[in-house]
PyMOL Python script that loads the backbone (N, CA, C, O; Angstrom):
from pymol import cmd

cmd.read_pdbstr("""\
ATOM      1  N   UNK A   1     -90.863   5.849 -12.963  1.00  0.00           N
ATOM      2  CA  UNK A   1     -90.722   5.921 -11.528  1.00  0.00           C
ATOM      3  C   UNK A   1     -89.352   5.361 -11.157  1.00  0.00           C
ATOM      4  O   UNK A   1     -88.778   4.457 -11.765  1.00  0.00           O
ATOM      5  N   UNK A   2     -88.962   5.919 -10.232  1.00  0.00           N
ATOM      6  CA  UNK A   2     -87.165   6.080  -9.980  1.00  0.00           C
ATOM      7  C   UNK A   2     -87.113   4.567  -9.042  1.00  0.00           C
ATOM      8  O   UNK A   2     -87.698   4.735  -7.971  1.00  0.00           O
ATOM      9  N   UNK A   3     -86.795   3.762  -9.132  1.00  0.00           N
ATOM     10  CA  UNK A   3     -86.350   2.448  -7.722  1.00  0.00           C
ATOM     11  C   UNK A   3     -85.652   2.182  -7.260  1.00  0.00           C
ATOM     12  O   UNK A   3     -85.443   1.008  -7.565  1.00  0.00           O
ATOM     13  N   UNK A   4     -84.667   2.662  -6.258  1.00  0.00           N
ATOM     14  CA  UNK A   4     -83.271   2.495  -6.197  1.00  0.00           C
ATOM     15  C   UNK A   4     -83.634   1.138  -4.842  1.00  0.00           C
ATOM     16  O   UNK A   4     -84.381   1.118  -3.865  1.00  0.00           O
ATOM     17  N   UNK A   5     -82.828   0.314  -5.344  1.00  0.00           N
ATOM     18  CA  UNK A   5     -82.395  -1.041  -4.338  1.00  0.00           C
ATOM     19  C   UNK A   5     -80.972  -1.035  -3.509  1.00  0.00           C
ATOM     20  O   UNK A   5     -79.877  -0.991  -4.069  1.00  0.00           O
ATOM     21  N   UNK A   6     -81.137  -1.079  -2.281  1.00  0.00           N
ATOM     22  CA  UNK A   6     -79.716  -1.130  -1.642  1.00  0.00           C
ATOM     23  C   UNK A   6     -79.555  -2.356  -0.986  1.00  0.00           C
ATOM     24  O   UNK A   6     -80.318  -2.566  -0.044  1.00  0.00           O
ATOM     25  N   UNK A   7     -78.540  -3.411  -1.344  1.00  0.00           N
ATOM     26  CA  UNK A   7     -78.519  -4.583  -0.817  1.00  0.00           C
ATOM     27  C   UNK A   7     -77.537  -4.060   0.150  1.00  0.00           C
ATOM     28  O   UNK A   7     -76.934  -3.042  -0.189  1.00  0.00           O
ATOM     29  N   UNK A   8     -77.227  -4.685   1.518  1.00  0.00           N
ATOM     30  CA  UNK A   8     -76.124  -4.685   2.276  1.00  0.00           C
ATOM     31  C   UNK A   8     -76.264  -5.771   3.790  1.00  0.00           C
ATOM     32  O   UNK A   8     -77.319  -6.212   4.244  1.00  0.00           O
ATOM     33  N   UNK A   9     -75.359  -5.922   4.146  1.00  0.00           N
ATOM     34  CA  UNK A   9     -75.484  -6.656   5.142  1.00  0.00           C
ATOM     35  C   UNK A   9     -76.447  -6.293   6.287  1.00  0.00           C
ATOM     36  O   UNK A   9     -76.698  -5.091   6.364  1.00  0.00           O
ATOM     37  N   UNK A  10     -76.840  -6.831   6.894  1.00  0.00           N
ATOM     38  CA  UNK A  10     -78.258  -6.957   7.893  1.00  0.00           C
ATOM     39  C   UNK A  10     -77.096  -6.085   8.929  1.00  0.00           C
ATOM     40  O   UNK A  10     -75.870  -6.068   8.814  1.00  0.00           O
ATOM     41  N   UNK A  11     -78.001  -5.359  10.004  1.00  0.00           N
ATOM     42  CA  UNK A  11     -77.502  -4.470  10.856  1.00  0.00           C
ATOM     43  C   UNK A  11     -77.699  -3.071  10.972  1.00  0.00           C
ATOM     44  O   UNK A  11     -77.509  -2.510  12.052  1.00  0.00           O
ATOM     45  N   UNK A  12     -78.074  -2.438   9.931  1.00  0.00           N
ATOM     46  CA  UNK A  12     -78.490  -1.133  10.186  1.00  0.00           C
ATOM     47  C   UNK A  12     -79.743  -0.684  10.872  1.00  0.00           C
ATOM     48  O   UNK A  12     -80.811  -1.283  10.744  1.00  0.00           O
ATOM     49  N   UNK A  13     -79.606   0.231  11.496  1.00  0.00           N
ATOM     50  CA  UNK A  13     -81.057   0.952  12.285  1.00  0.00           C
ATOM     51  C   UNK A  13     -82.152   1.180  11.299  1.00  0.00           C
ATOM     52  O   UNK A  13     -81.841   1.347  10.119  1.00  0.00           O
ATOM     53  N   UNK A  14     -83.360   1.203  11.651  1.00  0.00           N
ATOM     54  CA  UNK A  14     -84.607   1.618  11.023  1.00  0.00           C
ATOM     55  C   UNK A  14     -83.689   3.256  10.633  1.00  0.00           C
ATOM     56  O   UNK A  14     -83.495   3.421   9.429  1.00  0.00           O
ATOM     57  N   UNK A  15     -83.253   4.186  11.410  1.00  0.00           N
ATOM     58  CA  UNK A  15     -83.123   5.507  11.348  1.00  0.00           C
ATOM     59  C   UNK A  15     -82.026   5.632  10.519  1.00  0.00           C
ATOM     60  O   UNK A  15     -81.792   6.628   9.834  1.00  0.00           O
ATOM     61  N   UNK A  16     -81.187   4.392  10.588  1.00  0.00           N
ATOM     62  CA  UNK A  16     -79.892   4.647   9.277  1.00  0.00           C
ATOM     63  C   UNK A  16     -80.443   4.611   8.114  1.00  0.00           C
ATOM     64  O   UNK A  16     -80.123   5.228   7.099  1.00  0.00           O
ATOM     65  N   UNK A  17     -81.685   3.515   8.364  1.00  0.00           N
ATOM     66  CA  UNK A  17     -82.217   3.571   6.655  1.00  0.00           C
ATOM     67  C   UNK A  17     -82.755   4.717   6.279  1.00  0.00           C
ATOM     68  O   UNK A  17     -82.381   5.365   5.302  1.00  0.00           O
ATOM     69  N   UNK A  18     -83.646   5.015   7.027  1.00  0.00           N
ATOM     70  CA  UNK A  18     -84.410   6.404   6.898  1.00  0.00           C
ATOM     71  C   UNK A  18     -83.677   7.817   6.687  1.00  0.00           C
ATOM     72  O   UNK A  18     -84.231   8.790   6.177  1.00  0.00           O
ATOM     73  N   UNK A  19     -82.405   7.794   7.134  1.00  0.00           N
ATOM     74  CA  UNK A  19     -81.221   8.880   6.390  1.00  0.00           C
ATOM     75  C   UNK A  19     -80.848   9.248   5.757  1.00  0.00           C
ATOM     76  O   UNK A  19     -80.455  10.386   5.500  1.00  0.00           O
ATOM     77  N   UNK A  20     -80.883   7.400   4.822  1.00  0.00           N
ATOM     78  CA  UNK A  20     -79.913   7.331   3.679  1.00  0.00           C
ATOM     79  C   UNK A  20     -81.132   7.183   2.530  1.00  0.00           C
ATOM     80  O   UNK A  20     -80.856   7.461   1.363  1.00  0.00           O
ATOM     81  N   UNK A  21     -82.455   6.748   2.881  1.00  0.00           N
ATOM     82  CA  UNK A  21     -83.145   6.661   1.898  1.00  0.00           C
ATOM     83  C   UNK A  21     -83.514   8.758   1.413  1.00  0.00           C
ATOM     84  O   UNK A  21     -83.580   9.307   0.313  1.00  0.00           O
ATOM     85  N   UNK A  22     -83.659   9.305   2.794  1.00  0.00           N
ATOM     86  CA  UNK A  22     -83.950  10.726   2.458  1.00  0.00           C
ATOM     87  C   UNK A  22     -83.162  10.991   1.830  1.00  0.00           C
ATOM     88  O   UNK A  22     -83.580  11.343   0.727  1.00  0.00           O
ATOM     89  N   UNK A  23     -81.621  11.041   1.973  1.00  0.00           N
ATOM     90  CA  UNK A  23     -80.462  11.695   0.930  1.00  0.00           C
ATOM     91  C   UNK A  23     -80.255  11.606  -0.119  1.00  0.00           C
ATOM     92  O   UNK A  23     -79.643  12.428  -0.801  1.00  0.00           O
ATOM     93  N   UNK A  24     -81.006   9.971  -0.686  1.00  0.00           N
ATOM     94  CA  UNK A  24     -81.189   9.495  -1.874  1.00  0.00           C
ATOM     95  C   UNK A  24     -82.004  10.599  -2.524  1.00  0.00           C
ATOM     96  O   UNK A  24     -81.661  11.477  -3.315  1.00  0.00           O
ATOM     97  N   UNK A  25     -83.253  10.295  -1.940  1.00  0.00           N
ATOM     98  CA  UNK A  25     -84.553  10.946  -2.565  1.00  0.00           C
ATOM     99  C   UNK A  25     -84.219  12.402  -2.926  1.00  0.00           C
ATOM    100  O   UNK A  25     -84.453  12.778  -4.074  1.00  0.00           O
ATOM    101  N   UNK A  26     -83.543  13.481  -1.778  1.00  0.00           N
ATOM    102  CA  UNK A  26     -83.184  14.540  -1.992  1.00  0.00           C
ATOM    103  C   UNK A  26     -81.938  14.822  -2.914  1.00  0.00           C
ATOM    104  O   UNK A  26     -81.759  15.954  -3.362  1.00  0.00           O
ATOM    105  N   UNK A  27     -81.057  13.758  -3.199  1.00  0.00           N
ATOM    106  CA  UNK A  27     -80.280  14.273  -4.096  1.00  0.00           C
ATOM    107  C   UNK A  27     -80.416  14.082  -5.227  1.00  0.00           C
ATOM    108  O   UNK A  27     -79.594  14.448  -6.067  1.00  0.00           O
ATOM    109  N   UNK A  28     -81.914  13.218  -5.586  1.00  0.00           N
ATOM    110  CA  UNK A  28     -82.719  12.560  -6.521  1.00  0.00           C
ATOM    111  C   UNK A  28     -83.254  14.014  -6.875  1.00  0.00           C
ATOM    112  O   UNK A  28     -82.814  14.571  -7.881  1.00  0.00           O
ATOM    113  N   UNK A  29     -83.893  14.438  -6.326  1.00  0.00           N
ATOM    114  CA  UNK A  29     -84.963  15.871  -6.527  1.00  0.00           C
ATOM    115  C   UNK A  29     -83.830  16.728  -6.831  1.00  0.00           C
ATOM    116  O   UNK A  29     -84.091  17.189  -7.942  1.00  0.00           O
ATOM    117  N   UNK A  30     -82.914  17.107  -6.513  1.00  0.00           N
ATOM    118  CA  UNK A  30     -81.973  18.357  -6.307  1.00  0.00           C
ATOM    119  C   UNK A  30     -81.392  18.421  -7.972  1.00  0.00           C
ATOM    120  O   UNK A  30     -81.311  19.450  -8.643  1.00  0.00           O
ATOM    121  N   UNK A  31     -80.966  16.820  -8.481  1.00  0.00           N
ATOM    122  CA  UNK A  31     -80.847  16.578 -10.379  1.00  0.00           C
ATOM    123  C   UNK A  31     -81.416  16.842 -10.828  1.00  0.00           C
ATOM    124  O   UNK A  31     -81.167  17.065 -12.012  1.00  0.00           O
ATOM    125  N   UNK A  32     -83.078  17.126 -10.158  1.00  0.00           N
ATOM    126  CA  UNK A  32     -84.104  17.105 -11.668  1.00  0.00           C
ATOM    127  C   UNK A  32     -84.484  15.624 -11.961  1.00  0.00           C
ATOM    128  O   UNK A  32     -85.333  15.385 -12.820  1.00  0.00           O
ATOM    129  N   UNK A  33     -83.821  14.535 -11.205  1.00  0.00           N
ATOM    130  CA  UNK A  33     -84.357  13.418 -11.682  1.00  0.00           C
ATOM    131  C   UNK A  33     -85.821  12.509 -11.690  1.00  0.00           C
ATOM    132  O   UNK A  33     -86.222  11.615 -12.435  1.00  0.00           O
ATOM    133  N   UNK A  34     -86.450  13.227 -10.418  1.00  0.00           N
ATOM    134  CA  UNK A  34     -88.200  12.799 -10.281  1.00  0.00           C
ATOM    135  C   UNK A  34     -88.584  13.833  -9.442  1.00  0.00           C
ATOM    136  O   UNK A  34     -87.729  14.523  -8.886  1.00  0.00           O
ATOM    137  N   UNK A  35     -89.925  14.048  -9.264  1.00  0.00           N
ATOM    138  CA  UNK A  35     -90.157  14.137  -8.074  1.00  0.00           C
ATOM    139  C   UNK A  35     -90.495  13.576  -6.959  1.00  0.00           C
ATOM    140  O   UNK A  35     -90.798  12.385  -7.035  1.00  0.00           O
ATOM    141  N   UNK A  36     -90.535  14.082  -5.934  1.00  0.00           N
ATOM    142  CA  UNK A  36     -90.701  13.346  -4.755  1.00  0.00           C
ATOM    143  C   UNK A  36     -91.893  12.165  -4.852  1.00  0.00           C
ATOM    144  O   UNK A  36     -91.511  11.154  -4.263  1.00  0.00           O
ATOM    145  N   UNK A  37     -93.102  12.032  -5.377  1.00  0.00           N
ATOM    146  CA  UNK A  37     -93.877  11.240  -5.103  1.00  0.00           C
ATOM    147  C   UNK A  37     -93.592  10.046  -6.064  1.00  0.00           C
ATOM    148  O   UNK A  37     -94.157   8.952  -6.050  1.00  0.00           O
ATOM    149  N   UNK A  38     -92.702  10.426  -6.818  1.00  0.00           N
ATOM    150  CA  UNK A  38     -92.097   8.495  -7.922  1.00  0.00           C
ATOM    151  C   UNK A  38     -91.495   8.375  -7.701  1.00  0.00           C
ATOM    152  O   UNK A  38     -91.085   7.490  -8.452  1.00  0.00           O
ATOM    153  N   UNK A  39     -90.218   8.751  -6.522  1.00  0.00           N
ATOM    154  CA  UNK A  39     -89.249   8.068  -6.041  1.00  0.00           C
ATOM    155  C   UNK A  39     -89.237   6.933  -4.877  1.00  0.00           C
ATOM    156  O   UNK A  39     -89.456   7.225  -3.701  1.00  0.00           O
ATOM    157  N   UNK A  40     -88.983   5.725  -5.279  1.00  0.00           N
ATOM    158  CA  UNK A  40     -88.877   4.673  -4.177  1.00  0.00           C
ATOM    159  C   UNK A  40     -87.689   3.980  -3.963  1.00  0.00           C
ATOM    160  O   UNK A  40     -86.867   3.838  -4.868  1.00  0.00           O
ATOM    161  N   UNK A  41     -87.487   3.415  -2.535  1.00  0.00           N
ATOM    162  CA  UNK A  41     -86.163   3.324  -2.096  1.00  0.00           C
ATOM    163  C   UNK A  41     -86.742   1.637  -1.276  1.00  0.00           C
ATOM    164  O   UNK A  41     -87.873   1.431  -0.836  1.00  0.00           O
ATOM    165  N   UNK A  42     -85.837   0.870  -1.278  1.00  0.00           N
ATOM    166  CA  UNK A  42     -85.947  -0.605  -0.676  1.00  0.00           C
ATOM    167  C   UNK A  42     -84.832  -1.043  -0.649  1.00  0.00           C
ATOM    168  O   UNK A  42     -84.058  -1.169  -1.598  1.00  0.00           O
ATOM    169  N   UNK A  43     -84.624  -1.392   0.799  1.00  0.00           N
ATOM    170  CA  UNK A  43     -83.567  -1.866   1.278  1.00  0.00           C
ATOM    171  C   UNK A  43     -83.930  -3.526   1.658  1.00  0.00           C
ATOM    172  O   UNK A  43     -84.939  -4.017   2.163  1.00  0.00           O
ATOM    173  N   UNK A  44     -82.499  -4.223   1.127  1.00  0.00           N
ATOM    174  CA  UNK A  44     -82.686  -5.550   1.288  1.00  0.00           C
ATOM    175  C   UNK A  44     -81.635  -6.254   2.268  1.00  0.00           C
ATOM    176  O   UNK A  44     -80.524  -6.508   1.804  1.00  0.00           O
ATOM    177  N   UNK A  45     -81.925  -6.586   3.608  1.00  0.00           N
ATOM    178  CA  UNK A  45     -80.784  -6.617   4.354  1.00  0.00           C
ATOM    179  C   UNK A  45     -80.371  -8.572   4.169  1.00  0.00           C
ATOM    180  O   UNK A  45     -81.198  -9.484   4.159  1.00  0.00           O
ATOM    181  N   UNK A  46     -79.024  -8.675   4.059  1.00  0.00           N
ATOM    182  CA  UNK A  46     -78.689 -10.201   3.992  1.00  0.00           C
ATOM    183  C   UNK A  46     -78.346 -10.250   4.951  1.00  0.00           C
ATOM    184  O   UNK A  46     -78.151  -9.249   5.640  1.00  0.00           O
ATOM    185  N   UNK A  47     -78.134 -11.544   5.366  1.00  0.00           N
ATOM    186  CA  UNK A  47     -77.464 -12.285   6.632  1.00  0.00           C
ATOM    187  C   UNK A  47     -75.997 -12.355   6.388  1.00  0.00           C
ATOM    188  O   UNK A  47     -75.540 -12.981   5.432  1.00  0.00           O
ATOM    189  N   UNK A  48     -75.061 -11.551   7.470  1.00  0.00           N
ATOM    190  CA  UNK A  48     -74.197 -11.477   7.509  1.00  0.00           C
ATOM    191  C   UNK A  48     -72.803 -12.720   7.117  1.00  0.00           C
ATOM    192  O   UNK A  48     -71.652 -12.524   6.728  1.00  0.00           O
ATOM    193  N   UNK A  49     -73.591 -14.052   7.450  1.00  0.00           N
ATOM    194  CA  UNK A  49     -73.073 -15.407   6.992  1.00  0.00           C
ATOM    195  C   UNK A  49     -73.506 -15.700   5.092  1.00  0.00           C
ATOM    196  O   UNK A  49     -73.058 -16.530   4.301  1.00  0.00           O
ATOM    197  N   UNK A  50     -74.239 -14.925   4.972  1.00  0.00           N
ATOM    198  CA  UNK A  50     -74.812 -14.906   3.328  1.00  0.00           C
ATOM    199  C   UNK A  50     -73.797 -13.998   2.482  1.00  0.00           C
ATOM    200  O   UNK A  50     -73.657 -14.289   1.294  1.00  0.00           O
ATOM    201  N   UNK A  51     -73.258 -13.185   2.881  1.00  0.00           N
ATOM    202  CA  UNK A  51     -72.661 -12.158   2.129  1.00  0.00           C
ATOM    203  C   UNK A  51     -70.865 -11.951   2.282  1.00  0.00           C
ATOM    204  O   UNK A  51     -70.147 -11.677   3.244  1.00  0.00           O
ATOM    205  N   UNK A  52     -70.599 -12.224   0.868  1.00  0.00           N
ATOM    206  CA  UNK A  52     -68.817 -12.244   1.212  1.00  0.00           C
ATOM    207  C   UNK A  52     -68.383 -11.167   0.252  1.00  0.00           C
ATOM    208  O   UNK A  52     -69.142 -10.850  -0.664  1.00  0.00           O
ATOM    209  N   UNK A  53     -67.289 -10.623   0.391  1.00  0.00           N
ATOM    210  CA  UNK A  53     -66.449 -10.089  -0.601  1.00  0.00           C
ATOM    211  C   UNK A  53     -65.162 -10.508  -0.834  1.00  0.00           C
ATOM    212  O   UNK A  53     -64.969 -11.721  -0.750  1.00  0.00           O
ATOM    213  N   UNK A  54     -63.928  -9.557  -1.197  1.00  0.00           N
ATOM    214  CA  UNK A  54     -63.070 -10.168  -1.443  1.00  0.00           C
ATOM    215  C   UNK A  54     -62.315 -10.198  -0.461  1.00  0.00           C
ATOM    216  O   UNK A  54     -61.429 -11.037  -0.295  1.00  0.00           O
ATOM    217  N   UNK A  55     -62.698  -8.912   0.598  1.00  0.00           N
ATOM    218  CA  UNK A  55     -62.127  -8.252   1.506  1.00  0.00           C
ATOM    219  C   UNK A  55     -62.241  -9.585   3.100  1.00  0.00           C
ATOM    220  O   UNK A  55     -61.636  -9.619   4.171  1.00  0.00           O
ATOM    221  N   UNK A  56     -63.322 -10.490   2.481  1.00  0.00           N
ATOM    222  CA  UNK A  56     -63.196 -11.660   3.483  1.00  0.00           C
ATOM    223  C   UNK A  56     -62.210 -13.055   3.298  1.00  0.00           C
ATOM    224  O   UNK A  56     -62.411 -14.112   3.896  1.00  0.00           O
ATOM    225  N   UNK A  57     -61.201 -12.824   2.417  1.00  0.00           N
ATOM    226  CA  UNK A  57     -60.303 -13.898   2.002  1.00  0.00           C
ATOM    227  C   UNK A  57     -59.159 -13.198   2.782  1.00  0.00           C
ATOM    228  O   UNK A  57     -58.032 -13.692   2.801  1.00  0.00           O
TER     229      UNK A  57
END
""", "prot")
cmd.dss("prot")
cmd.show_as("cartoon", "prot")
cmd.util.cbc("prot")
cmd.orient("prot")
């Protein structure tokens, strides 16, 4: 069963997730890589004070 995890900073819409989890899933199906009913998608939103890169120096 396929699990894709997307960490990113807190802020996106319920409907952004729901976009990006479909495009996943469908470009998941479109490889040949599962089908639709073993693919799962979970998004983990951090707190914007939790999360740095380099791009914040």
């Amino acid at each position: 069963m396929p699990f894709v995890r997307i960490q990113s900073k807190e802020g996106r819409t319920p409907e952004q997730k729901e976009a990006l989890a479909k495009a996943i899933i469908e470009s998941m199906i479109d490889q040949g890589y599962a089908n639709k009913e073993a693919i799962r998608v979970i998004f983990e939103d951090m707190a914007k004070e939790d999360f740095y890169s380099g791009e914040d120096y």
